[in-house]
Structures are given as C-alpha cells and as structure tokens.
C-alpha positions, 0 to 999 in steps of 0.5 A: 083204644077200644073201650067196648072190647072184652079186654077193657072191661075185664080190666077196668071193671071186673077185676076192681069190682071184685077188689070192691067186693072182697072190701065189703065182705071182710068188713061184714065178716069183722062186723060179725065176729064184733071187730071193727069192719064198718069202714072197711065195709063202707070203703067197699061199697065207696069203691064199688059205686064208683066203679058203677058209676064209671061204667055208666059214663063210658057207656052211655 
C-alpha cells in the first residue's frame, strides 16, 4: 500500500484529526457553559498529538 497516496492520508489523517477536533471543541463548548468538559477536551488534544505524531513517523 501506498502510504503517500491521497486515499491513506484522508483515511488516516484527516478524518480522525477532524474526530480529534470535534473532541476538543465540546469540550471547550462544556467548559464555557460550566459543565464538566476539560477531559473531553484533554482527550481531544490526546488524539490529536497522536495522530501528529503518526504522520511525522510515516513520513520522515
């Protein structure tokens, strides 16, 4: 399998760094309106390190 075609990255990259984001984002929307959200929030960011750190190791 081709790791640097255009149907990898979207499947591996983009569509669970948008999941990552949308983590973060309700977490931050709960913090906001006083509920409890920070671990959601720190799960996102969890996610997304992950995921960054992925693609710097596939693509050296």
């Amino acid at each position: 399998m081709d790791t640097k075609a255009p149907e990898f990255i979207y499947i591996a990259f983009v569509l669970p760094s948008l999941f990552a984001l949308t983590f973060m984002f309700e977490g931050l929307y709960k913090m906001v309106h006083q509920e409890d959200g920070f671990f959601i929030f720190i799960v996102g960011i969890v996610f997304l390190v992950i995921i960054a750190l992925a693609y710097l190791f596939l693509f050296k």
